[in-house]
ZALUM-701009 format. One record per residue: residue number from 1; x, y, z of N, C-alpha, C in turn. Coordinates in nm, 2 decimals. Layout:
BEGIN
- NUM,X,Y,Z,X,Y,Z,X,Y,Z
...
end
This chain:
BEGIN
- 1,-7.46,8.75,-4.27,-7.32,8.81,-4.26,-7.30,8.90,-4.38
- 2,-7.19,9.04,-4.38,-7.20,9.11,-4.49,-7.01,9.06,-4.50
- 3,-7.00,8.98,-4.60,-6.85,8.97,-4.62,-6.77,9.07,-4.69
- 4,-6.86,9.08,-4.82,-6.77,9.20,-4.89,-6.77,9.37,-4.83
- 5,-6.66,9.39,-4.82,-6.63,9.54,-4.78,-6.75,9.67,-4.82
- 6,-6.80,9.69,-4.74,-6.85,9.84,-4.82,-6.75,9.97,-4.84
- 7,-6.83,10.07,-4.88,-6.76,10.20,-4.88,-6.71,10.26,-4.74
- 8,-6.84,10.27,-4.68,-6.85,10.32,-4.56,-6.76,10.27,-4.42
- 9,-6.70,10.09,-4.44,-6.63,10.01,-4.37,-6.50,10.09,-4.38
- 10,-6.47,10.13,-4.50,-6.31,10.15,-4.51,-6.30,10.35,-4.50
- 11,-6.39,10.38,-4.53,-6.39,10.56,-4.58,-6.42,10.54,-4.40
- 12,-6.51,10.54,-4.30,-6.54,10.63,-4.19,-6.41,10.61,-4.08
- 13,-6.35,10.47,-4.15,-6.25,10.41,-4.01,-6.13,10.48,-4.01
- 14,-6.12,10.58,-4.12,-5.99,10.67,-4.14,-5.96,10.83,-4.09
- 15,-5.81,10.86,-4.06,-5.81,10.96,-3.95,-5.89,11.10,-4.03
- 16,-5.86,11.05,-4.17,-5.88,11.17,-4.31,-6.04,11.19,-4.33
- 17,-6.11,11.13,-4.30,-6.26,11.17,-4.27,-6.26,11.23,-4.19
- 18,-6.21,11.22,-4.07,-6.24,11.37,-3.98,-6.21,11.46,-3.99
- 19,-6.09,11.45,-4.07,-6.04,11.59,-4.12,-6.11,11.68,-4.22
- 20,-6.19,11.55,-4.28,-6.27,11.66,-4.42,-6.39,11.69,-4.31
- 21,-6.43,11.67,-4.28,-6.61,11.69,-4.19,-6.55,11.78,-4.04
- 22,-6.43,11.85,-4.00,-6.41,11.89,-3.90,-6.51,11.99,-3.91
- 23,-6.57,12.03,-3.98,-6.65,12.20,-4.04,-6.78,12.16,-3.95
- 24,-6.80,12.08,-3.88,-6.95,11.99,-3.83,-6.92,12.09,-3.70
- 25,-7.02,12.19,-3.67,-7.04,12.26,-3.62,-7.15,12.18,-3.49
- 26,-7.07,12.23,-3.37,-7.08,12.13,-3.22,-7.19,12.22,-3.21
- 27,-7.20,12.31,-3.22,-7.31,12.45,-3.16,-7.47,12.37,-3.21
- 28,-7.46,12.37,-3.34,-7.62,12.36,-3.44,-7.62,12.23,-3.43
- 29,-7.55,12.14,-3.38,-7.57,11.97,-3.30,-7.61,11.95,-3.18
- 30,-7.60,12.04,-3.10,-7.64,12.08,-2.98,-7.79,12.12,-2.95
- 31,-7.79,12.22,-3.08,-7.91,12.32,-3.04,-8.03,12.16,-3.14
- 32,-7.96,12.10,-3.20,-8.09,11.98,-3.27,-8.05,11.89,-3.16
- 33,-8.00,11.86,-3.06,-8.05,11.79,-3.00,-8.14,11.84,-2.90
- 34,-8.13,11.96,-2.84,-8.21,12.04,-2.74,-8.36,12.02,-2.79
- 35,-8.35,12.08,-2.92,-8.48,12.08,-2.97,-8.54,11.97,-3.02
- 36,-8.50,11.87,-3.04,-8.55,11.75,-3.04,-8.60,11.67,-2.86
- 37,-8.53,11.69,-2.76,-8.56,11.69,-2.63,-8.70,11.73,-2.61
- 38,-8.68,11.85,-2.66,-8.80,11.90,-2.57,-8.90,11.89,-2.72
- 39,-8.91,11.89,-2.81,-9.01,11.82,-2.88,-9.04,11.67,-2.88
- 40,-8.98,11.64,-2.81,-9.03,11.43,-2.80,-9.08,11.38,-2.63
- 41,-9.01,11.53,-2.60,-9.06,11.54,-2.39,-8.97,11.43,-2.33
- 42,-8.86,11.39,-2.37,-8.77,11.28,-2.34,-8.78,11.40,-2.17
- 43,-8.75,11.25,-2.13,-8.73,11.28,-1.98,-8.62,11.24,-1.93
- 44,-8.59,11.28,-1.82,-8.41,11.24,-1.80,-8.42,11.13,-1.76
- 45,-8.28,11.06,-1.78,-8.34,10.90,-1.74,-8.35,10.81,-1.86
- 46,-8.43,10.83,-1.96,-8.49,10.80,-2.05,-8.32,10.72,-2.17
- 47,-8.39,10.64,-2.20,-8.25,10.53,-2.27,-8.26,10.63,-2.41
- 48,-8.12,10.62,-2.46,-8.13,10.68,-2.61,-8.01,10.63,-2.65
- 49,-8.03,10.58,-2.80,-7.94,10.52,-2.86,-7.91,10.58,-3.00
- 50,-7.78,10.63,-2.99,-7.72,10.67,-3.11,-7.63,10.61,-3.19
- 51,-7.68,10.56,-3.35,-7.67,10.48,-3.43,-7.66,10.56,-3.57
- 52,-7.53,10.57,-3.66,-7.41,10.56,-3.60,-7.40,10.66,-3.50
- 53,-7.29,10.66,-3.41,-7.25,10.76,-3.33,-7.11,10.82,-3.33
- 54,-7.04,10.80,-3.49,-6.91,10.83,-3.47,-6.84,10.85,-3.37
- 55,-6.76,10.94,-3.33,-6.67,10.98,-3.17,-6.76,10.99,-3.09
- 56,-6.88,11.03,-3.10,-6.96,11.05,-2.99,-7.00,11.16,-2.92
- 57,-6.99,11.27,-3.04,-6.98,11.41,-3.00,-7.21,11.43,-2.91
- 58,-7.27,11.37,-3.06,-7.44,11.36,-3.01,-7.48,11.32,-2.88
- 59,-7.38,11.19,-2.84,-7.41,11.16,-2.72,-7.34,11.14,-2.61
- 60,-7.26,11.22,-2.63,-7.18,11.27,-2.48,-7.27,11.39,-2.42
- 61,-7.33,11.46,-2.54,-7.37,11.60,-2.54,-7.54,11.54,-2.43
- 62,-7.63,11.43,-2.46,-7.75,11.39,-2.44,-7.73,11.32,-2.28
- 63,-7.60,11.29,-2.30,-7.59,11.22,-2.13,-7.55,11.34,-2.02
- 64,-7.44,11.42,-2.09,-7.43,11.55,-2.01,-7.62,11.58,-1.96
- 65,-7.69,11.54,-2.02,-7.83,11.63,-2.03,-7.91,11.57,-1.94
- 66,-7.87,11.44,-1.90,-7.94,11.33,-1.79,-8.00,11.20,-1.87
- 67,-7.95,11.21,-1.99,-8.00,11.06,-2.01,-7.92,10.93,-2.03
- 68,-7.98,10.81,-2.04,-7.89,10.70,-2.03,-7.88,10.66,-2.15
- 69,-7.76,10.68,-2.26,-7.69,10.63,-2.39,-7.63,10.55,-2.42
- 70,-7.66,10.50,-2.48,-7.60,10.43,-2.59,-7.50,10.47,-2.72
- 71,-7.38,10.46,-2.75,-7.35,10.53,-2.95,-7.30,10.39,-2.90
- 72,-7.35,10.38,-3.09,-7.28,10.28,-3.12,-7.26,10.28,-3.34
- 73,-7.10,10.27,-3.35,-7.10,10.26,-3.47,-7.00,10.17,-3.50
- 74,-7.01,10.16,-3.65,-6.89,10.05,-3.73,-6.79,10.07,-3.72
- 75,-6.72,10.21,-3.72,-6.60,10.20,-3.68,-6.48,10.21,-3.57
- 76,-6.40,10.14,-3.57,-6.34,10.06,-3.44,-6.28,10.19,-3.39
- 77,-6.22,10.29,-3.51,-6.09,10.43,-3.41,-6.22,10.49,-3.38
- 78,-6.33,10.49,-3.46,-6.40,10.58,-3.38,-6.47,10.56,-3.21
- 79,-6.49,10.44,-3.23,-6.58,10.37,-3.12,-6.47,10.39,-2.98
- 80,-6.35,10.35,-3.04,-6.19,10.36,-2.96,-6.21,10.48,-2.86
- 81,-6.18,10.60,-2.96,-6.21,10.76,-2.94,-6.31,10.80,-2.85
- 82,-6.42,10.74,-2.86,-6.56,10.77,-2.80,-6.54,10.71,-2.67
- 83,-6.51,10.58,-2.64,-6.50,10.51,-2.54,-6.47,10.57,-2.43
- 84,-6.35,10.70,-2.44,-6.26,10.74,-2.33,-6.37,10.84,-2.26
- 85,-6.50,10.83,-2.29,-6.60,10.95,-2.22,-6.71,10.87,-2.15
- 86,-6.69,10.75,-2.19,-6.79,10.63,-2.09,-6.78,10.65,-1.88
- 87,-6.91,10.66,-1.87,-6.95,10.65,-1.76,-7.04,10.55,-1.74
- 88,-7.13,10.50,-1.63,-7.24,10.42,-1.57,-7.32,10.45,-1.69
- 89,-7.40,10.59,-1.70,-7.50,10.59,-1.78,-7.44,10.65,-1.95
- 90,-7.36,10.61,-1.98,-7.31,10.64,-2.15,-7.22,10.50,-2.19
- 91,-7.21,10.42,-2.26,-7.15,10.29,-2.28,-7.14,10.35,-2.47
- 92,-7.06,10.28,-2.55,-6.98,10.32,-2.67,-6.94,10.15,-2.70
- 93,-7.01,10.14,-2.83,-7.04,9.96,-2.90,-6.99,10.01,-3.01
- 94,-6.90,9.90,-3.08,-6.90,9.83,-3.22,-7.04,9.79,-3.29
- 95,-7.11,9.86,-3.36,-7.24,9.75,-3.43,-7.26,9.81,-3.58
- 96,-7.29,9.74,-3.63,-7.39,9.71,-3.78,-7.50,9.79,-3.76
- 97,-7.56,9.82,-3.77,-7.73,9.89,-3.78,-7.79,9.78,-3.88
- 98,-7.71,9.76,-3.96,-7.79,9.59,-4.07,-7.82,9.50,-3.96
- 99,-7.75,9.48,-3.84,-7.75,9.40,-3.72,-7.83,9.40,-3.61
- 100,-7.93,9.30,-3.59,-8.03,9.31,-3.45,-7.96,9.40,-3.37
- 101,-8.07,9.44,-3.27,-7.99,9.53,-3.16,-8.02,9.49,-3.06
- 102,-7.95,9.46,-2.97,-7.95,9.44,-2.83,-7.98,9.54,-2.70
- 103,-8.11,9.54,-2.65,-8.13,9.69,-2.51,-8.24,9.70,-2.63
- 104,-8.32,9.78,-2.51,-8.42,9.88,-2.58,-8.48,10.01,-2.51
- 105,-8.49,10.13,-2.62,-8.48,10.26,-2.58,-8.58,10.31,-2.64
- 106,-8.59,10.46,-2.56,-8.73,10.56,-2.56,-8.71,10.59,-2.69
- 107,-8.58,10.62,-2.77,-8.55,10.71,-2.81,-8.44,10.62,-2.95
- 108,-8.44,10.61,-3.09,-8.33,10.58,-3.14,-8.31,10.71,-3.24
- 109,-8.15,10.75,-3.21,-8.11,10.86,-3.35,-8.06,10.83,-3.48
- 110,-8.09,10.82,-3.57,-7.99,10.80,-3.69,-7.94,10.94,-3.72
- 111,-7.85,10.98,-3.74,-7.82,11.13,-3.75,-7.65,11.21,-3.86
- 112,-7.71,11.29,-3.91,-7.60,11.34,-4.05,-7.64,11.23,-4.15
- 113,-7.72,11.21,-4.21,-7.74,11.11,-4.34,-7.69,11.01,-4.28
- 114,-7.71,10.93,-4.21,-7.64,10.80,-4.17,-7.76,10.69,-4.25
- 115,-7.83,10.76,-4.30,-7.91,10.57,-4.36,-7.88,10.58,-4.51
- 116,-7.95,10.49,-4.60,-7.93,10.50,-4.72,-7.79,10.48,-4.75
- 117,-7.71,10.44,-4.73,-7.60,10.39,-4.79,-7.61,10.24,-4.85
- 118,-7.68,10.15,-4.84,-7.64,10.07,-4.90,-7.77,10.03,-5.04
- 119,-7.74,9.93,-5.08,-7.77,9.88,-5.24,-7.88,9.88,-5.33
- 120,-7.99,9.81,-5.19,-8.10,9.76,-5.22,-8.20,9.83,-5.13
- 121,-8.31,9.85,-5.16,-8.40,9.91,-5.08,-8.44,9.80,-4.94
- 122,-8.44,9.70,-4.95,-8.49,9.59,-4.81,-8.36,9.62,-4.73
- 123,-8.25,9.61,-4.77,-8.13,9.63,-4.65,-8.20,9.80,-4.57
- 124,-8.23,9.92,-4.62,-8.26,9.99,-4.57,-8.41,9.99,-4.47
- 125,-8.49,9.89,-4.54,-8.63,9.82,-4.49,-8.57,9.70,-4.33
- 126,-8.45,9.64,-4.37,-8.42,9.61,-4.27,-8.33,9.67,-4.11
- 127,-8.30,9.81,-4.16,-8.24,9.84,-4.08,-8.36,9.92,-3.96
- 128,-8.46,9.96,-4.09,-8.58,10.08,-3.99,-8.68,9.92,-3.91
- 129,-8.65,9.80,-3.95,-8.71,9.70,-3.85,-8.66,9.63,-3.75
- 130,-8.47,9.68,-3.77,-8.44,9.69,-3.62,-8.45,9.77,-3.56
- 131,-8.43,9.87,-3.62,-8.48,9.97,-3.51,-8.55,9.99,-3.44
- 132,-8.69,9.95,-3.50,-8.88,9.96,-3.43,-8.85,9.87,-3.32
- 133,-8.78,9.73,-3.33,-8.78,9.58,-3.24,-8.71,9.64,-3.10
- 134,-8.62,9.77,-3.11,-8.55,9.77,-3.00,-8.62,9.93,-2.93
- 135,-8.72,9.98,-3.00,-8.78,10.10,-2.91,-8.87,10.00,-2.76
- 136,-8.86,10.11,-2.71,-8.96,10.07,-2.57,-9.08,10.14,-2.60
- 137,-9.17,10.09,-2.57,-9.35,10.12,-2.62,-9.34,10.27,-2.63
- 138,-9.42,10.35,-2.72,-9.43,10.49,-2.77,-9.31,10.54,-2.77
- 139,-9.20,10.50,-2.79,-9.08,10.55,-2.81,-9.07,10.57,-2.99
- 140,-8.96,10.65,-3.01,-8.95,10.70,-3.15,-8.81,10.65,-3.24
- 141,-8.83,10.68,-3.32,-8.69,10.64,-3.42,-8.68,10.82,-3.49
- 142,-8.52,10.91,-3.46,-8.52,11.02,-3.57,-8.43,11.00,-3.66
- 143,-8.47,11.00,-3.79,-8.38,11.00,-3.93,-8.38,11.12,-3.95
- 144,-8.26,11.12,-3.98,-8.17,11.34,-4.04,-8.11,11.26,-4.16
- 145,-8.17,11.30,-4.27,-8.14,11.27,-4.39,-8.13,11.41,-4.48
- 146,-8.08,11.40,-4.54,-8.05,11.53,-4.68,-8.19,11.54,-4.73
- 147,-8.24,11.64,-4.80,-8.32,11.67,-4.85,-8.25,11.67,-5.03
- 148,-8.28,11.54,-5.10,-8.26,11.48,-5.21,-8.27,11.62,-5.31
- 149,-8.42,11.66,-5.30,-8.44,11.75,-5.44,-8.34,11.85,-5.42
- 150,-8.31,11.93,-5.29,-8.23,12.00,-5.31,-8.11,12.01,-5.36
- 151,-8.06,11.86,-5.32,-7.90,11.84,-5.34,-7.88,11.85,-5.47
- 152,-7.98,11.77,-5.55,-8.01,11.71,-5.69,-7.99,11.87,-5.79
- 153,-8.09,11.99,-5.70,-8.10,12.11,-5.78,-7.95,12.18,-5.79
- 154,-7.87,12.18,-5.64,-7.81,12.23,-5.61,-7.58,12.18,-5.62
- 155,-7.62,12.06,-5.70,-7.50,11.94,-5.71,-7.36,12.05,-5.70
- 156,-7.27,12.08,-5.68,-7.12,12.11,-5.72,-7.08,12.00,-5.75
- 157,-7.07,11.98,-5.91,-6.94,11.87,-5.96,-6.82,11.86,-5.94
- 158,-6.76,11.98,-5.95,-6.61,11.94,-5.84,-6.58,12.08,-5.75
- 159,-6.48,12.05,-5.68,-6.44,12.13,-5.62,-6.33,12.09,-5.54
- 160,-6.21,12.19,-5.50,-6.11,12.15,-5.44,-6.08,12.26,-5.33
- 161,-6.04,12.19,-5.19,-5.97,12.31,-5.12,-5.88,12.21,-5.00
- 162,-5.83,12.29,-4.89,-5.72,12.25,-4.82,-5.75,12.24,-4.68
- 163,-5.79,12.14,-4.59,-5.74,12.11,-4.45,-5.62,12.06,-4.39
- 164,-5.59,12.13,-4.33,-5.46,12.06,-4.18,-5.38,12.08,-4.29
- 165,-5.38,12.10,-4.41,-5.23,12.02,-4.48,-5.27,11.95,-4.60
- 166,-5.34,11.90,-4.60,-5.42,11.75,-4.72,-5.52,11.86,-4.79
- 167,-5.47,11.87,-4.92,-5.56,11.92,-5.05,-5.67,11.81,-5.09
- 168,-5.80,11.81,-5.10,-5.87,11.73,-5.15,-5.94,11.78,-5.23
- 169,-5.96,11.71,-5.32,-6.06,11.69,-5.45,-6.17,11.62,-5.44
- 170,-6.30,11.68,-5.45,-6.40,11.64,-5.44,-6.50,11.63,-5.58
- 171,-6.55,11.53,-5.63,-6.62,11.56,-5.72,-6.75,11.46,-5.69
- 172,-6.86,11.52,-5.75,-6.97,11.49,-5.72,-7.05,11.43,-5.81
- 173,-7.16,11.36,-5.83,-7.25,11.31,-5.94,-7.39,11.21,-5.90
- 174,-7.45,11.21,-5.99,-7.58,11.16,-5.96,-7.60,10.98,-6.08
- 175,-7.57,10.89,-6.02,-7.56,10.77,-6.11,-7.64,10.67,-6.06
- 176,-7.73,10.59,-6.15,-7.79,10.48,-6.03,-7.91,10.51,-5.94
- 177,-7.97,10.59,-5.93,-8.02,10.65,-5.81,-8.02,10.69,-5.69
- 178,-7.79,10.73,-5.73,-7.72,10.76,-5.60,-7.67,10.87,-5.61
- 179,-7.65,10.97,-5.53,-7.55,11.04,-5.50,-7.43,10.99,-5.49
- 180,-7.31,11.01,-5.57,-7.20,10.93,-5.55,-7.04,11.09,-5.50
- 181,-6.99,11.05,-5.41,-6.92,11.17,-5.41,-6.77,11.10,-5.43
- 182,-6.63,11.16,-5.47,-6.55,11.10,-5.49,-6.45,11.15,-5.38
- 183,-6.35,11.11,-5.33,-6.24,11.22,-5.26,-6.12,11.17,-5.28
- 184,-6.07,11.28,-5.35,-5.89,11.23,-5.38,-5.82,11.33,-5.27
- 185,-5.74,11.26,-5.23,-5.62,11.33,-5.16,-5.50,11.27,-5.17
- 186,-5.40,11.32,-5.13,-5.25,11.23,-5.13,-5.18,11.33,-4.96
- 187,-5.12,11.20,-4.90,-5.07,11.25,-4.80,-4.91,11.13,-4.78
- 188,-4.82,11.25,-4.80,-4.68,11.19,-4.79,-4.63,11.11,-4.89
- 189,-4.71,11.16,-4.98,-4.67,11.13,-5.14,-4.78,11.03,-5.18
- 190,-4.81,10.99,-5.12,-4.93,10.86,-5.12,-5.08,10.92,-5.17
- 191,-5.10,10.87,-5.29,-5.23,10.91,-5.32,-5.34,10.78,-5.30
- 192,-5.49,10.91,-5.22,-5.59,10.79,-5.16,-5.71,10.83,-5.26
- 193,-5.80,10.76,-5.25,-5.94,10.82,-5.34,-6.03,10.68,-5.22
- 194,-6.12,10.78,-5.17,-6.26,10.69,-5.09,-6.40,10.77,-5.20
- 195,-6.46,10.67,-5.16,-6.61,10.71,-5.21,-6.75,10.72,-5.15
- 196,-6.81,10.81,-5.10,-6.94,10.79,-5.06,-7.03,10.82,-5.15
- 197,-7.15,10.71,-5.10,-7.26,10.68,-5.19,-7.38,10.67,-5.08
- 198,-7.47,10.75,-5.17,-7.59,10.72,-5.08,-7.68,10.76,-5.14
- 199,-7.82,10.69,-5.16,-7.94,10.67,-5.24,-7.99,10.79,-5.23
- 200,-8.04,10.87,-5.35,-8.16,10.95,-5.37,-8.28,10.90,-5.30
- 201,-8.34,10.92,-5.17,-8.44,10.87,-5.08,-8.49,11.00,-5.10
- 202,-8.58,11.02,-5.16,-8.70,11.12,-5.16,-8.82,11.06,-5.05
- 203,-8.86,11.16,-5.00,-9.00,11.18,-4.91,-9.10,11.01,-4.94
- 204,-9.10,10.98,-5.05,-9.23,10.95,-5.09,-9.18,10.79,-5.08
- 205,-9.02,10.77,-5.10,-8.98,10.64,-5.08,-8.98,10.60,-4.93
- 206,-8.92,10.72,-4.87,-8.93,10.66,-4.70,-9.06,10.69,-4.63
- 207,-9.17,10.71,-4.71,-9.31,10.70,-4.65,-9.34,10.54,-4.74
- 208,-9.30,10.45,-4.85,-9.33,10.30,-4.86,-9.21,10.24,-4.74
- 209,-9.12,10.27,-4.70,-8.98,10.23,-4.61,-9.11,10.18,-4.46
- 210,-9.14,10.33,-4.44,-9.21,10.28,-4.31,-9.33,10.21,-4.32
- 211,-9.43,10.20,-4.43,-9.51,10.16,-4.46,-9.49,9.96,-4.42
- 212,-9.41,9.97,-4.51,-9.34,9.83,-4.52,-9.31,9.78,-4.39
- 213,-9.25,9.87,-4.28,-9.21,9.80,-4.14,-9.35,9.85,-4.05
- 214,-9.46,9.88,-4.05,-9.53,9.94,-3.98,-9.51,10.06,-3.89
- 215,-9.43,10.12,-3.96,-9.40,10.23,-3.89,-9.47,10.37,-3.95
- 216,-9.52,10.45,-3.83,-9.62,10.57,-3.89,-9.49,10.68,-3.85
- 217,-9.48,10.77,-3.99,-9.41,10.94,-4.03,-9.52,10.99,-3.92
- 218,-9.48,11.06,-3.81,-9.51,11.15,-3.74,-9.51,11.32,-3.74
- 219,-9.39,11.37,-3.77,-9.36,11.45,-3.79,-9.27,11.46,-3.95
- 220,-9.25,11.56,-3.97,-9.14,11.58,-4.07,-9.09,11.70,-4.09
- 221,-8.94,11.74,-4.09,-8.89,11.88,-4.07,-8.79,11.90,-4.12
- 222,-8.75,12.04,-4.21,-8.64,12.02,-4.30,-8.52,12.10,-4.22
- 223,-8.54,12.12,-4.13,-8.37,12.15,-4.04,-8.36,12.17,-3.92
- 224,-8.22,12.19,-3.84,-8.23,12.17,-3.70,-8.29,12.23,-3.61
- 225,-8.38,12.33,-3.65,-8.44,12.42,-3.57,-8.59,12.37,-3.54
- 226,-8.62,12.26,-3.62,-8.73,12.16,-3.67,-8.84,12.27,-3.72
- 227,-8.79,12.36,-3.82,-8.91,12.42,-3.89,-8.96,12.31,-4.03
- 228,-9.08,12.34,-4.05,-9.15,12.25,-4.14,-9.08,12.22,-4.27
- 229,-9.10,12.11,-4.30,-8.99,12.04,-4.44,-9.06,12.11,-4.52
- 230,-8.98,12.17,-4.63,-9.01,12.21,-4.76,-8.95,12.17,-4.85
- 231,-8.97,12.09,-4.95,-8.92,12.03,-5.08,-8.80,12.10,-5.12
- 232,-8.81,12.26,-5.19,-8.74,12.31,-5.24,-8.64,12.39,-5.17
- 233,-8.66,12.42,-5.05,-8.63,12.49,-4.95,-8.49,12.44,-4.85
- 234,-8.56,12.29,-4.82,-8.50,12.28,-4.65,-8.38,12.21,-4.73
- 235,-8.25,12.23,-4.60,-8.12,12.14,-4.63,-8.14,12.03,-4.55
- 236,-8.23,11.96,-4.46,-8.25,11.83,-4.45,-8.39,11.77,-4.45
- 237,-8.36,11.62,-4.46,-8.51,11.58,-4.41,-8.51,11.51,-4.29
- 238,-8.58,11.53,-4.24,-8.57,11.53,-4.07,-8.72,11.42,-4.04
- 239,-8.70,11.30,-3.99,-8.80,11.24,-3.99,-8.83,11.20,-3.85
- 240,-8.97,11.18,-3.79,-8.98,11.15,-3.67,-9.11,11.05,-3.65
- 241,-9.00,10.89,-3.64,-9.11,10.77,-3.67,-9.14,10.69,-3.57
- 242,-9.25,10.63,-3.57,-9.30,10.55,-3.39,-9.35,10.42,-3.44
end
């Protein structure tokens, strides 16, 4: 059991995260799921599980397409939100990804940096070994993770601007072996500050990650068009593991 609170428990379950990330463009989510379709030959029919799946924008989009989904994330407004698009073949869960998974599919997404958030490198060793436990034979696991060196080259320490209404302050830093980002805002006089954190996972860590769960890097690609990962280059790392 994880008792103590993380970051991510209290920062994703709020209305003000969607407000900063509204900029998440449905088009180039679309076109990486298309292209990931037809690069893995998913067939319609075929089970896919999206972990996290916030509102459910990835897999409303994959069931429209003919397949049978799964999202499932930690937080409850989100999962709430998502729910109202449930059919026979799309269902919308409360779960942990630290947590066994229940069902098993062709197909598991982790998607927008959703891994690496927590402390220790085995919590992240344990999440890529639930994942493998719940694929169906030759089925895959995809991780969309940041490309580390870039960010690292590329940091903005602060910066401020305005959505809906809510001015936020963002400032950025590298501590620990984390990316740590800050966000202040005040709404209705009420001043908030959340934090996300998420490990510097360079290439070479999540090739001992899979190592460790027996899992073989198949592919690797640094953005949604799945052209080839470049170190200095790509804005993600894009992993495709069996």
């Amino acid at each position: 059991m994880h008792n103590k609170k993380e970051w991510f428990q209290d920062w994703f379950d709020t209305p003000y995260y969607h407000t900063l990330y509204d900029h998440r463009n449905d088009d180039e989510a679309k076109l990486f799921m298309e292209n990931l379709i037809d690069f893995l030959q998913l067939k319609q029919s075929d089970k896919i599980l999206d972990l996290p799946c916030g509102k459910g924008r990835h897999a409303v989009f994959l069931n429209e397409k003919g397949f049978d989904v799964v999202g499932a994330d930690l937080s409850v407004n989100s999962i709430d939100t998502a729910k109202s698009f449930e059919n026979n073949t799309l269902r919308f869960s409360n779960h942990d990804m630290r947590q066994s998974l229940s069902g098993k599919y062709n197909a598991i997404f982790n998607l927008f940096t959703s891994f690496g958030y927590f402390n220790d490198d085995q919590t992240n060793i344990n999440v890529l070994e639930n994942f493998k436990k719940a694929l169906l034979p030759n089925g895959y696991i995809v991780i969309d993770f940041l490309n580390v060196k870039k960010v690292e080259k590329e940091l903005i320490p602060k910066e401020e601007f305005t959505k809906n209404g809510i001015t936020f302050l963002i400032t950025k830093h590298i501590a620990n072996d984390f990316i740590i980002k800050d966000i202040y805002f005040e709404v209705d006089g009420k001043p908030h500050h959340f934090t996300e954190k998420v490990q510097c996972l360079h290439l070479g860590k999540l090739y001992e990650f899979a190592e460790k769960t027996n899992l073989k890097i198949q592919n690797i690609f640094g953005d949604y068009d799945l052209t080839p990962f470049d170190e200095n280059k790509s804005d993600r790392l894009i992993l495709i593991l069996q």
